[in-house]
C-alpha positions as CSV (number, residue, x, y, z in Angstrom):
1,X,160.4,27.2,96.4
2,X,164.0,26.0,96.2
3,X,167.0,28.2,95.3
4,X,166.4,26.8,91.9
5,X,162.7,27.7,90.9
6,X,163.5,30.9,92.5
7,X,166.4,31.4,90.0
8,X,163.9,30.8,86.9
9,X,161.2,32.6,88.5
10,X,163.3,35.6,89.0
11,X,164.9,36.0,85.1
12,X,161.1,35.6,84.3
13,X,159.6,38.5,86.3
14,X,162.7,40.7,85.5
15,X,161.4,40.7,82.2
16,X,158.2,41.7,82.8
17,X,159.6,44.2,85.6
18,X,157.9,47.0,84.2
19,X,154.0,45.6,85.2
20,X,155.5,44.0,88.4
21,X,158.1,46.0,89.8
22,X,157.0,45.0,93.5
23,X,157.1,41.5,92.6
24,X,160.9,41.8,91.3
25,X,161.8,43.5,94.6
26,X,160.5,41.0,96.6
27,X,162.6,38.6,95.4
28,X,165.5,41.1,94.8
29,X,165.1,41.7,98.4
30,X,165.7,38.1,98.8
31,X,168.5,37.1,97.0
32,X,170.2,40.7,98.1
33,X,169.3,39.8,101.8
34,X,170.5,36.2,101.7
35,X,173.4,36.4,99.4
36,X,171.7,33.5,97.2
37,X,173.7,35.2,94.3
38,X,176.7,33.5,95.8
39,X,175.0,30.0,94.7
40,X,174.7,30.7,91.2
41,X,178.4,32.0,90.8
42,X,178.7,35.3,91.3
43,X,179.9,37.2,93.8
44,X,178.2,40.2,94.2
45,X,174.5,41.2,94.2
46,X,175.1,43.8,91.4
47,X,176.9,41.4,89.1
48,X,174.6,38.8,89.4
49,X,171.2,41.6,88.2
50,X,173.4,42.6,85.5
51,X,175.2,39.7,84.0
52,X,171.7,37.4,84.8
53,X,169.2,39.9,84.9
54,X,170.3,42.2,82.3
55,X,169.6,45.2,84.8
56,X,171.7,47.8,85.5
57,X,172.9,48.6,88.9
58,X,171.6,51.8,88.8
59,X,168.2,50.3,88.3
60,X,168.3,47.5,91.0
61,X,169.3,49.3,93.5
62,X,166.3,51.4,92.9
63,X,164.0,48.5,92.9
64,X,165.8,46.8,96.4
65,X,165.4,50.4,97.7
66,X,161.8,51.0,96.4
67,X,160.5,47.4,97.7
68,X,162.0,47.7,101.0
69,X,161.0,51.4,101.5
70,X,156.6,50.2,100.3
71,X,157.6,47.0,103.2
72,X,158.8,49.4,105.5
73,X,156.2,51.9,105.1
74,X,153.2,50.9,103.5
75,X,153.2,46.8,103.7
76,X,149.8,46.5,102.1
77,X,151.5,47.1,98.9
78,X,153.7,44.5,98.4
79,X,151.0,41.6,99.6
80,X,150.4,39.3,96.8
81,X,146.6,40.2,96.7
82,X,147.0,43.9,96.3
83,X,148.5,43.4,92.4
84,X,146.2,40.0,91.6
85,X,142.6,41.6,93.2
86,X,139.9,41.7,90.9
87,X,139.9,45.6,90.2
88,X,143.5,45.8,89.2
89,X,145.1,48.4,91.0
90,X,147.1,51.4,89.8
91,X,150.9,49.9,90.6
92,X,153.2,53.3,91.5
93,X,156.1,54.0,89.4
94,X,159.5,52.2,91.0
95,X,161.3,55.4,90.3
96,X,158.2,57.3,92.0
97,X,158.8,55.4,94.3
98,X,162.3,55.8,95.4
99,X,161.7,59.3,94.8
100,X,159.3,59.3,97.6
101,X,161.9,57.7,99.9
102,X,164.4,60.2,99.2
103,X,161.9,62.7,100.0
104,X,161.1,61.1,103.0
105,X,165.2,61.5,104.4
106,X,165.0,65.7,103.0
107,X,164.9,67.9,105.7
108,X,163.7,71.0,103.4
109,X,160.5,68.9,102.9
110,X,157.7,69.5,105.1
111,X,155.6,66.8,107.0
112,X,152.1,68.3,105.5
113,X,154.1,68.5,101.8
114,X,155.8,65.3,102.0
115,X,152.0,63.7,103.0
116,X,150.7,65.4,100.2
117,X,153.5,63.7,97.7
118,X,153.2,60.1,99.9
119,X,149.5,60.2,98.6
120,X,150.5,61.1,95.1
121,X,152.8,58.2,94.2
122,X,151.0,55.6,96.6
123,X,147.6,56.3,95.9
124,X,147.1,58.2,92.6
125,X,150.8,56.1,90.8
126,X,151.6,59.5,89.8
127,X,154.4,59.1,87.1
128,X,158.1,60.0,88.3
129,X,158.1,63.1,85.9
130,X,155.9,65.0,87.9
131,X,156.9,63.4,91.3
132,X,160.6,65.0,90.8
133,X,158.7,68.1,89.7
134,X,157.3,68.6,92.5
135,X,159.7,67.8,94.9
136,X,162.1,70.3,92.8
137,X,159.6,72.9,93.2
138,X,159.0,72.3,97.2
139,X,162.8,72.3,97.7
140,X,163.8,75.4,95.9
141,X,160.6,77.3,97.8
142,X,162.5,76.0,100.8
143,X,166.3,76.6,99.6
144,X,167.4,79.1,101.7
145,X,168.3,82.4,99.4
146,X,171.7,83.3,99.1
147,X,173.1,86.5,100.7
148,X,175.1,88.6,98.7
149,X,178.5,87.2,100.0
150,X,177.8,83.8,99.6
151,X,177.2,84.3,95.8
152,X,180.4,86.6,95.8
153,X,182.2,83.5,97.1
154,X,180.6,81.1,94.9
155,X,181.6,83.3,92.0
156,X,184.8,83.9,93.0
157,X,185.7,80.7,93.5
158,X,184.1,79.5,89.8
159,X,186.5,81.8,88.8
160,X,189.7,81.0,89.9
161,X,188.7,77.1,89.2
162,X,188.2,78.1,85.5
163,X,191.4,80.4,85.3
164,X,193.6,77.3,86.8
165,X,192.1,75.2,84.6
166,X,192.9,77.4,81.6
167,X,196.3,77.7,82.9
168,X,196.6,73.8,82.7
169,X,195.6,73.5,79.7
170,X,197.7,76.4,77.9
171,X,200.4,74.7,79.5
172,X,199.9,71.1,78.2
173,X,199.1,72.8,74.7
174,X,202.5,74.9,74.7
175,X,204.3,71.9,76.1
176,X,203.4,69.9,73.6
177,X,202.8,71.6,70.6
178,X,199.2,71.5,69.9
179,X,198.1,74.6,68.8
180,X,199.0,77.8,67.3
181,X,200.1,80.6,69.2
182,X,198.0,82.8,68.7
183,X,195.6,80.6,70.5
184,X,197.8,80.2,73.7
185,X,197.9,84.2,73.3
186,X,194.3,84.0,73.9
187,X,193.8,81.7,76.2
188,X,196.5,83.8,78.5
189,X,194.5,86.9,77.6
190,X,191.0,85.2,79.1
191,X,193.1,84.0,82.1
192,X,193.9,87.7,82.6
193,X,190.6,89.0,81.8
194,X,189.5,86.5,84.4
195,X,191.9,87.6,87.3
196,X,190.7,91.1,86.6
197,X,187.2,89.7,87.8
198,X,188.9,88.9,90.7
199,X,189.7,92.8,91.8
């Protein structure tokens, strides 16, 4: 199709993005890939999804990163028959979807785990709720645990961030006369209660 038809073909699917996700990709992948955005006036990719598209950023790069993620790994997917057979298949979710990609770059997850979530959202479309769910719950069983001095030094240092940024901030109020005294009084007496944390 020429530049053209793609253009109007392209407004038209991201409508319906939500059934044909893989569909939008594909030619997001296009347009991304061959900097066609540049023929319809605009001069980034991002620009052109929001201002012609009316998707956020956020959300195509998710669906550039989903579609080329299924091409890479699992091409049957984004073939034209796969969405258009006769017994419909369950699409996975775009944000499942990238989800499983970022899974896929996490060291913390294992191979069996991570083939255990690949099946999930490719063949059962679990929704992305429960896809980031689990992949929460597989990282934190692999976090390591924190030893006593690393949570001394994470505490520590919460602390002295907080006390500098009351000290800001009683400073800005004194300087310019925003609140009563009394409440500078206080704030300088939780600074000091603070520092005592630090001994």
């Amino acid at each position: 199709m020429s530049n053209d038809e793609l253009r109007g073909k392209v407004v038209e699917v991201a409508r319906k993005h939500k059934a044909s996700w893989i569909e939008l990709g594909q030619y997001l992948f296009s347009i991304s890939k061959d900097r066609i955005f540049r023929e319809w006036g605009y001069n980034t990719f991002e620009a052109y999804c929001v201002r012609e598209l009316k998707i956020r950023e956020a959300t195509a790069s998710k669906l550039l990163k989903s579609y080329s993620f299924l091409e890479r790994e699992e091409p049957r997917m984004v073939k034209p028959e796969y969405t258009t057979e006769e017994e419909p298949r369950k699409i996975p979710d775009y944000e499942a979807v990238n989800l499983l990609r970022l899974a896929k770059q996490n060291k913390n997850i294992p191979v069996q785990e991570f083939a255990e979530l690949r099946h999930e959202v490719l063949n059962e479309a679990r929704e992305f709720r429960d896809v980031r769910a689990k992949v929460k719950a597989i990282v934190a069983e692999r976090k390591p645990k924190d030893t006593p001095e690393a949570r001394e030094a994470k505490r520590s240092s919460a602390i002295r961030r907080l006390i500098g940024f009351l000290n800001g901030a009683k400073k800005q109020l004194e300087d310019e006369d925003l609140v009563p005294d009394h409440l500078l009084r206080q704030i300088e007496a939780l600074a000091a209660k603070l520092e005592d944390q630090l001994h």
